[in-house]
C-alpha positions as CSV (number, residue, x, y, z in Angstrom):
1,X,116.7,-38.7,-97.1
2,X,115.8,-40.3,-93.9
3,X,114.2,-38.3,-91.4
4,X,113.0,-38.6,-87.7
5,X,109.1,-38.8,-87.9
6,X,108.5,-39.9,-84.4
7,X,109.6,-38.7,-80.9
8,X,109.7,-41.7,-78.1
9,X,107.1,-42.2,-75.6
10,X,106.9,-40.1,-72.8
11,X,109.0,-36.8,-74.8
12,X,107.7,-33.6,-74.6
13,X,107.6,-33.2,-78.3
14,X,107.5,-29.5,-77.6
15,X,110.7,-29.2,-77.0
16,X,111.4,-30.5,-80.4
17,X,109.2,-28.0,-82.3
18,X,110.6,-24.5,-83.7
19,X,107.9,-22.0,-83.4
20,X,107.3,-19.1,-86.1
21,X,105.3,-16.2,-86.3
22,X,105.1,-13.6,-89.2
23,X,105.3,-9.8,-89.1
24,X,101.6,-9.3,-89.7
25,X,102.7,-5.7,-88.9
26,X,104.3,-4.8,-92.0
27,X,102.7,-7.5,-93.7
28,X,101.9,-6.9,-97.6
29,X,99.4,-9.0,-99.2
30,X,101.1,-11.9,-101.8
31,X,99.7,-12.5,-104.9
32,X,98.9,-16.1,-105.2
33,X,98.8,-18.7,-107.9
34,X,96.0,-19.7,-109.4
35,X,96.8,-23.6,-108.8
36,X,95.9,-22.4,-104.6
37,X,92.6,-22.6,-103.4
38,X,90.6,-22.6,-100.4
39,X,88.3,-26.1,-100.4
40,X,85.1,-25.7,-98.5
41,X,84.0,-28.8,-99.8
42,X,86.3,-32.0,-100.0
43,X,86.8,-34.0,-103.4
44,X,87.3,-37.6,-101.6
45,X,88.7,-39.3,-104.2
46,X,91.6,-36.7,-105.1
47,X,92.3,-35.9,-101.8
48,X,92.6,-39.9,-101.3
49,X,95.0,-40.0,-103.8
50,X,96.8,-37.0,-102.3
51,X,96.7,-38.5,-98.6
52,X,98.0,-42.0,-100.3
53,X,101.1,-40.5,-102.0
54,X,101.3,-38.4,-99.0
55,X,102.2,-41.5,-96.8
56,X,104.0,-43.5,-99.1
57,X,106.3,-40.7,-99.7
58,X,106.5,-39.8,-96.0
59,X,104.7,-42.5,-93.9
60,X,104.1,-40.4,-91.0
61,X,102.0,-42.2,-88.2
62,X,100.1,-39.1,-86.7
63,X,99.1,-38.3,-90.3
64,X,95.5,-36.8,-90.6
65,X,92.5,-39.0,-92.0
66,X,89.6,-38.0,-94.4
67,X,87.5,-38.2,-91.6
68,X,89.6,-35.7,-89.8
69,X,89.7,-33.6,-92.7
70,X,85.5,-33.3,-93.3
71,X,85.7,-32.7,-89.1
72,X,88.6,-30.1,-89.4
73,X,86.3,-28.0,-92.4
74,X,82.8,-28.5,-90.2
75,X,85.2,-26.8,-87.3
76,X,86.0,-24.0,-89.3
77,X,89.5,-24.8,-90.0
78,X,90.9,-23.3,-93.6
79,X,92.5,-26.0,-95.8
80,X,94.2,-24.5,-99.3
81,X,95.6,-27.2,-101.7
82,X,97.9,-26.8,-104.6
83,X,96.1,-28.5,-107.5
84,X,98.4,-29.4,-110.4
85,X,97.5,-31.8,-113.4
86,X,94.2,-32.2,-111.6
87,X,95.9,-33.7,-108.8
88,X,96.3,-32.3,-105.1
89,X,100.3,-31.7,-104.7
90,X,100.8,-30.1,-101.9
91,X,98.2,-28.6,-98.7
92,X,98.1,-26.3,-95.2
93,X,95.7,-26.5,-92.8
94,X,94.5,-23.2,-90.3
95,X,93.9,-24.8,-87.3
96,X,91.2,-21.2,-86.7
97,X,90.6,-22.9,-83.1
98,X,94.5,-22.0,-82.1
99,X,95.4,-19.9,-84.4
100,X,98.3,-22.5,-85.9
101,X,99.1,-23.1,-89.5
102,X,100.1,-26.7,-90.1
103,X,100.6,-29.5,-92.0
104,X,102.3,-27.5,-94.9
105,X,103.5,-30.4,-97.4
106,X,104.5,-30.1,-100.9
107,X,104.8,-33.2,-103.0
108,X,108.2,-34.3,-103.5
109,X,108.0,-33.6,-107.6
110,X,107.2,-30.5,-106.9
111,X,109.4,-29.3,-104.1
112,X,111.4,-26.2,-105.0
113,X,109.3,-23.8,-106.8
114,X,107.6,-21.6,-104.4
115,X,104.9,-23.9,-104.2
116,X,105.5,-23.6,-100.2
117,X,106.0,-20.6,-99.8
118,X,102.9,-20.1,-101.9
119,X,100.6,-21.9,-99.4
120,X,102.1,-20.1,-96.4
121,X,101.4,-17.0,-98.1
122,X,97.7,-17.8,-99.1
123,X,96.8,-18.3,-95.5
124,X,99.1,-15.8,-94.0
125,X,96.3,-13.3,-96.6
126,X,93.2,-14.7,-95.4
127,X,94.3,-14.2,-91.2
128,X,96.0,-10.8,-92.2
129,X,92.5,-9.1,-93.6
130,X,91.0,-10.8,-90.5
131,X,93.4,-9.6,-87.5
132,X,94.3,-13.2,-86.5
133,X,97.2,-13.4,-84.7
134,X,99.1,-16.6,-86.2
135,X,101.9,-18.9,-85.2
136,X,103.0,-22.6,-86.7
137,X,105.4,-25.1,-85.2
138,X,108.1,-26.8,-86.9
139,X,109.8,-30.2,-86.1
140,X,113.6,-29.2,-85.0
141,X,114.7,-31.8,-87.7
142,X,112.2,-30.4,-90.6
143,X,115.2,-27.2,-92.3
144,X,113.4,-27.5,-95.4
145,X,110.1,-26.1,-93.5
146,X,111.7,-23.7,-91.4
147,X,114.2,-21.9,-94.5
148,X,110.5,-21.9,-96.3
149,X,108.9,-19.9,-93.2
150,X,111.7,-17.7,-92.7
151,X,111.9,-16.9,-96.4
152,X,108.0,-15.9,-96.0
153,X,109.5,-13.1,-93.1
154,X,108.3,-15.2,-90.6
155,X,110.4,-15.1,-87.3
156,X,111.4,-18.0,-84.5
157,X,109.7,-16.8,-81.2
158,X,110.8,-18.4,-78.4
């Protein structure tokens, strides 16, 4: 399925991006799998193996480093990874300095059972006991990530 991963020089990308918050309102906490957990610490070598089928699957150019990653954590951010097989699957990333989940991704053999709606979910519990007011922003092209947000009750905001 070829998709548009890049926007041309000079676009204001946001105007290409969808943006979703959830009803933290009438929010009710999810149980989550035990295959989701929060890292604190990275495992280089699985998440190099992760970030490798990651790009061959999607090459995406403004795709995050390891480095970025260890700098993301010492910042604060919140990463929760889907471990299957001993393998990192799938990922989300709290940005805690903007209050924006991103980077959702589910491995493509894996796609399709809650998985993403799963990771949404296990951040969506962490900002919900702390009063964080939360948004993400979704690629116009990406309807596989939006349908997963909206079937987490999370509503487009203009």
């Amino acid at each position: 399925e070829e998709l548009l991963h890049w926007y041309p020089d000079g676009l204001d990308v946001e105007e290409y991006m969808i943006k979703f918050k959830p009803d933290l309102i009438n929010y009710k906490e999810v149980e989550i799998i035990p295959e989701i957990n929060q890292v604190f610490e990275l495992d280089e070598e699985k998440l190099k193996w992760a970030i490798d089928e990651f790009q061959v699957e999607l090459n995406w150019k403004d795709m995050w480093s390891m480095e970025d990653a260890k700098q993301r954590l010492k910042d604060g951010w919140y990463f929760n990874i889907l471990e299957i097989d001993n393998k990192i699957v799938g990922w989300v990333w709290f940005n805690i300095l903007e209050n924006e989940l991103c980077n959702l991704y589910v491995h493509k053999d894996y796609r399709n059972a809650g998985y993403g709606e799963q990771l949404i979910y296990s951040i969506t519990n962490l900002v919900n006991k702390e009063r964080i007011d939360i948004y993400s922003k979704i690629d116009v092209w990406n309807i596989k990530s939006t349908n997963v947000f909206k079937k987490c009750n999370w509503e487009e905001i203009k």
